[in-house]
C-alpha positions, 0 to 999 in steps of 0.5 A: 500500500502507498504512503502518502508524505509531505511534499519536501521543502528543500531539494538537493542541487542535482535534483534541483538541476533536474526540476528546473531542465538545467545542468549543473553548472548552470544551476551553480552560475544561477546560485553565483549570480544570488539567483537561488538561494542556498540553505547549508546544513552541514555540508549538504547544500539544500534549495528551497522548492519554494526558491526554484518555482520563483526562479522558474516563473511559476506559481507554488501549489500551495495546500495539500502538496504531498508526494506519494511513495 
């Protein structure tokens, strides 16, 4: 049976990359420029999901976001 979980709030560079079509380069250059901001935890590098559908031009899904595993 699937669990259904709340959508994550932070995403890794690579999957960031991913969700928004780009390589990672570009990503990092995005990231150098104050584009996108990035939350350090540690030595992990996290963006905000909220950061990337703001950089793509797009609107947020607000309520009831969840991610089904």
């Amino acid at each position: 049976m699937p669990k259904t979980l709340p959508a994550p709030l932070m995403v890794n560079l690579t999957q960031a990359a991913a969700l928004l079509g780009i390589t990672r380069p570009t990503l990092y250059a995005a990231i150098e420029r104050g584009d996108l901001p990035v939350v350090c935890m540690g030595a992990a590098r996290r963006i905000p999901l909220e950061a990337i559908y703001k950089f793509a031009g797009v609107q947020h899904p607000q309520a009831d976001t969840t991610v089904t595993v």
